[in-house]
C-alpha positions as CSV (number, residue, x, y, z in Angstrom):
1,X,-231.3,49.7,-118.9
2,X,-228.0,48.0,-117.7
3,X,-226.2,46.0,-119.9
4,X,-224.6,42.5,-119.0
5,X,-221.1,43.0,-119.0
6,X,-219.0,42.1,-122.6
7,X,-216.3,38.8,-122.5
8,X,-213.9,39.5,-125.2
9,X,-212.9,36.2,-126.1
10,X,-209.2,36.3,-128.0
11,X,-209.5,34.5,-131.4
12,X,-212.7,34.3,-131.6
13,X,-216.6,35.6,-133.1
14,X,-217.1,38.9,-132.3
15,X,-218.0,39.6,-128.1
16,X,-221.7,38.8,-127.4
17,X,-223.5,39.8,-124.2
18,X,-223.9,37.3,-121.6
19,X,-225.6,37.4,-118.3
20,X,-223.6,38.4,-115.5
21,X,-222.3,35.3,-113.1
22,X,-220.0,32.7,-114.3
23,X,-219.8,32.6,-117.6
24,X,-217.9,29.7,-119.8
25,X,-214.2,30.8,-119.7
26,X,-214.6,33.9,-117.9
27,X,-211.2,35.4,-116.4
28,X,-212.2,35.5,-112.2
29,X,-212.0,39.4,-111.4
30,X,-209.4,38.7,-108.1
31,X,-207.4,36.0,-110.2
32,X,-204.0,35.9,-111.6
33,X,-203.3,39.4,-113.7
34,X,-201.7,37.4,-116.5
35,X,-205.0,35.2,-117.3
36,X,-206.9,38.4,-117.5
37,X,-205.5,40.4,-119.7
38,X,-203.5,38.4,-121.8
39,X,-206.8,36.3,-122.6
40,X,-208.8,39.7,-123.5
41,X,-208.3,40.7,-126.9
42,X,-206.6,44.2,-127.3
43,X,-209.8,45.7,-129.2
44,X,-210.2,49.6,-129.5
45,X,-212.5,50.0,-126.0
46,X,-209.7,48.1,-123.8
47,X,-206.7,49.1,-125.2
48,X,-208.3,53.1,-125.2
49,X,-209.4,53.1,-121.4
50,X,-205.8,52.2,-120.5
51,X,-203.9,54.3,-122.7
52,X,-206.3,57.3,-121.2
53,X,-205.8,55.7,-117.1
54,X,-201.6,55.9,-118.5
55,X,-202.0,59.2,-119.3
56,X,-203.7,60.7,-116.6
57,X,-200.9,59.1,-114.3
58,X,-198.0,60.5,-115.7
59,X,-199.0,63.7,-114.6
60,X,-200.6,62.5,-111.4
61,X,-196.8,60.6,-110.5
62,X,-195.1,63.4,-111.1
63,X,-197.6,65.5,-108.1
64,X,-197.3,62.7,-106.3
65,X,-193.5,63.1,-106.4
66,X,-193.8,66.6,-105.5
67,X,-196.1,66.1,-102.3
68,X,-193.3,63.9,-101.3
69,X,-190.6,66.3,-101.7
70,X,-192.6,69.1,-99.7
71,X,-192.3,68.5,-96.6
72,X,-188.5,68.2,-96.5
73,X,-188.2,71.6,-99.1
74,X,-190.1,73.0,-96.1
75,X,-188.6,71.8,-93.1
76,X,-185.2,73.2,-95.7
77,X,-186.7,76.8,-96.0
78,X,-187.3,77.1,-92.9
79,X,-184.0,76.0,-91.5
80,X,-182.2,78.4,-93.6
81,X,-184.2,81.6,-93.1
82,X,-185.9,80.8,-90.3
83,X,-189.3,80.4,-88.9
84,X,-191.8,82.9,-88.7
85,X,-195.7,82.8,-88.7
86,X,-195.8,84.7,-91.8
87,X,-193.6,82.5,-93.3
88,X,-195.2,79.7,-92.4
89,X,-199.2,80.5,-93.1
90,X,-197.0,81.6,-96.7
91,X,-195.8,78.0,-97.0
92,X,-199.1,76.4,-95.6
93,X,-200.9,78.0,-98.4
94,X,-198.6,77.0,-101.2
95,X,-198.8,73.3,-99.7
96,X,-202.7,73.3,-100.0
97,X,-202.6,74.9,-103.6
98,X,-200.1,72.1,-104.2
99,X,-202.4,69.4,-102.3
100,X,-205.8,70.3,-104.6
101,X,-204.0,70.0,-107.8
102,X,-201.9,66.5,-106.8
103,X,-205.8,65.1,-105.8
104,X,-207.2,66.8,-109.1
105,X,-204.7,64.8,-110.9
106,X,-205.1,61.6,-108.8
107,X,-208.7,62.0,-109.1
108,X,-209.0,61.8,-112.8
109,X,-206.5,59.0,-112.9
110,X,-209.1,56.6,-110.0
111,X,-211.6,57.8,-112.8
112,X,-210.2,56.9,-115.8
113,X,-208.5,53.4,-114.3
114,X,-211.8,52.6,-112.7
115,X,-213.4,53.0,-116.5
116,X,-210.9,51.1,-117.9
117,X,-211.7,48.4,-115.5
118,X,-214.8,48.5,-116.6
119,X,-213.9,48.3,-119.9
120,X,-212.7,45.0,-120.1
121,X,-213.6,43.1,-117.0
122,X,-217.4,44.5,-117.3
123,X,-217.7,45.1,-114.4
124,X,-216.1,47.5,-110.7
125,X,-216.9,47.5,-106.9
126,X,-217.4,51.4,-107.8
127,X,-217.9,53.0,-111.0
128,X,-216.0,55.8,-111.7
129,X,-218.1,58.5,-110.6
130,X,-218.6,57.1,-107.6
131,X,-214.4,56.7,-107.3
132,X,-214.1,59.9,-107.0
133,X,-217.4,60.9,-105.3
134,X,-217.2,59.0,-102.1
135,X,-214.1,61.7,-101.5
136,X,-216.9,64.3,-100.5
137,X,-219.1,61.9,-98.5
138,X,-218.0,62.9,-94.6
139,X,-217.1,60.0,-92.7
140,X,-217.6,58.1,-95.4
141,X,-214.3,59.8,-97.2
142,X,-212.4,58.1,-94.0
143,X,-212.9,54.7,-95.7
144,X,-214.4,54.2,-98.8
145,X,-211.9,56.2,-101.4
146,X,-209.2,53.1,-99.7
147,X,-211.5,50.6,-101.3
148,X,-211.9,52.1,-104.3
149,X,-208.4,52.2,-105.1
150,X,-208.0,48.8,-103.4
151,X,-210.3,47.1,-105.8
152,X,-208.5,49.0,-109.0
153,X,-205.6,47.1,-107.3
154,X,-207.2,43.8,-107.3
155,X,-208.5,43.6,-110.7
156,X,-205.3,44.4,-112.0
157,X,-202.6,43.3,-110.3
158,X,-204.4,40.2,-109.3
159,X,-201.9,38.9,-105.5
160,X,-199.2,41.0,-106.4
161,X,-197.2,40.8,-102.8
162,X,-196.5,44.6,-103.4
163,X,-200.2,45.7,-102.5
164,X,-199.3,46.8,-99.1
165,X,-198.5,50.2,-100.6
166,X,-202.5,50.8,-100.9
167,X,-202.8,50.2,-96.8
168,X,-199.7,51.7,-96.1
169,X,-201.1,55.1,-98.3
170,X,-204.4,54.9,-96.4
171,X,-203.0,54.8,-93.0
172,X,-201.0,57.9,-94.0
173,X,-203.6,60.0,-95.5
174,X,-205.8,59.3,-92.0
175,X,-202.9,59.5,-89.8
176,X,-201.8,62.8,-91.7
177,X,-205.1,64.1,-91.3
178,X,-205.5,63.7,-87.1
179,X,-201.8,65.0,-87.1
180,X,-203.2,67.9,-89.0
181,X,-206.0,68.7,-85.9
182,X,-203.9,67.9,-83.2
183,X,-201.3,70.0,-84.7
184,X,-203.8,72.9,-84.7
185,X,-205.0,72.7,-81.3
186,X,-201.6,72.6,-80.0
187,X,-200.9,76.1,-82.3
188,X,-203.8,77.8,-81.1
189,X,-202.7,76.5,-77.5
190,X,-199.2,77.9,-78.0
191,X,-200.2,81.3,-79.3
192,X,-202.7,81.7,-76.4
193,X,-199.5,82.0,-74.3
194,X,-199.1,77.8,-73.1
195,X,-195.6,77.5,-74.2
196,X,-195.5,73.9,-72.6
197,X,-196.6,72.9,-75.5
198,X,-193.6,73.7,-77.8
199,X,-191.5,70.6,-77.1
200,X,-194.4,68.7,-78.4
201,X,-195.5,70.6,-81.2
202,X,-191.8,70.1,-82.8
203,X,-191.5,66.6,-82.0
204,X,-195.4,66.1,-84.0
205,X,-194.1,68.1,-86.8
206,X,-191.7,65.7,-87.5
207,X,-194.4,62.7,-87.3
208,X,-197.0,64.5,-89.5
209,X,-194.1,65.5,-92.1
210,X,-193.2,61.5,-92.4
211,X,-196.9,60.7,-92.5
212,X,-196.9,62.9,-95.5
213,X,-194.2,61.1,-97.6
214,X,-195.4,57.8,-96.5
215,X,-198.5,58.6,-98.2
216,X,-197.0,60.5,-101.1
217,X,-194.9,57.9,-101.9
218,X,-197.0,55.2,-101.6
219,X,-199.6,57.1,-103.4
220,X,-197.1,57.3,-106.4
221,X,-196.3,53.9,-106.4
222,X,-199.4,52.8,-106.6
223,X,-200.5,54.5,-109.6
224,X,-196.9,53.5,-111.1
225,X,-197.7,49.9,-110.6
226,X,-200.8,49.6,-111.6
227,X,-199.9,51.6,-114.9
228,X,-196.6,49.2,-115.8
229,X,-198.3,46.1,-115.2
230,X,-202.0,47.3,-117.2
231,X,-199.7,48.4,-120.1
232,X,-197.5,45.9,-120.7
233,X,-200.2,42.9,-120.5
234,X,-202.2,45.2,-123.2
235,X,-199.4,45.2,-125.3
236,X,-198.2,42.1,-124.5
């Protein structure tokens, strides 16, 4: 059975369940950061499930940092020793092995600040199965993994101005990803002898190497964000 999610009321009798709804006092999910967590006590299930979400981030900044940095290290390589198709099905691979550990990392950090969520609000749009799951879901994985992170955003960071990063990251994972097949088609167009298409496949590169850091970046500071302000009102 599901249980009602747990108040924690500072100062007072140990938490008792209540019925989910509007309960006395209860801190509104979307409200003002400050009244949430500074009104939860900092008890052992809390204050655990954000030190773990604070954890997993530090390493999942640092990939983020270095999926930023990629695409201009490549676009560096390749200016100084030139292009080739071996070198660049080389640096392709290296980018995806890069790619799958940065989401590894991200993933158990949606996981871990979805449980924390959970933790001391009671309650998540998404639990954090589910957080990461909807990532495999096709065509669902276009939309849903933005609202998962969007309603981590929410519950924490209450109308903090600077959650346009979350859109701005979305737009740039989808936009990054259509560059990604258009960029392909064009490929298999050049190497099939239409070299028309060269002007254009240079002038996408560029676009689909700033998608990238747009989303890298923004990626990062999200997680950043979201880590500063959850720690510091815990241990406020």
């Amino acid at each position: 059975m599901n249980q009602p999610p747990v108040y924690y009321q500072q100062g007072g009798p140990p938490p008792a369940y209540q019925a989910y709804g509007a309960p006395p006092g209860a801190p509104n999910p979307y409200g003002a950061p400050n009244a949430q967590w500074q009104n939860a006590a900092p008890g052992p299930m809390g204050s655990g499930a954000f030190a773990s979400a604070a954890a997993a981030s530090k390493t999942a900044v640092v990939m983020a940092g270095i999926m930023a940095c990629v695409p201009l290290l490549r676009r560096a390589v390749v200016m100084t020793v030139g292009g080739s198709r071996a070198l660049g099905q080389g640096l392709d691979g290296l980018e995806s092995i890069l790619q799958l550990v940065a989401l590894i990392c991200f993933f158990v950090w949606i996981a871990r600040a979805t449980a924390a969520v959970r933790a001391t609000q009671g309650t998540s749009a998404y639990s954090p199965g589910w957080a990461v799951g909807w990532w495999f879901i096709p065509l669902a994985n276009f939309i849903v993994p933005f609202f998962t992170v969007r309603d981590v955003w929410k519950r924490t960071m209450g109308d903090d101005g600077r959650g346009v990063v979350v859109g701005v990251w979305w737009a740039g994972w989808i936009a990054t990803t259509c560059l990604k097949v258009f960029d392909s088609l064009l490929v298999a167009g050049v190497i099939h002898g239409d070299r028309s298409w060269n002007g254009m496949l240079s002038t996408l590169g560029w676009f689909t190497s700033a998608a990238k850091i747009a989303t890298w970046v923004c990626l990062l500071l999200t997680m950043r964000w979201i880590t500063e302000r959850t720690t510091t009102q815990r241990t406020a």
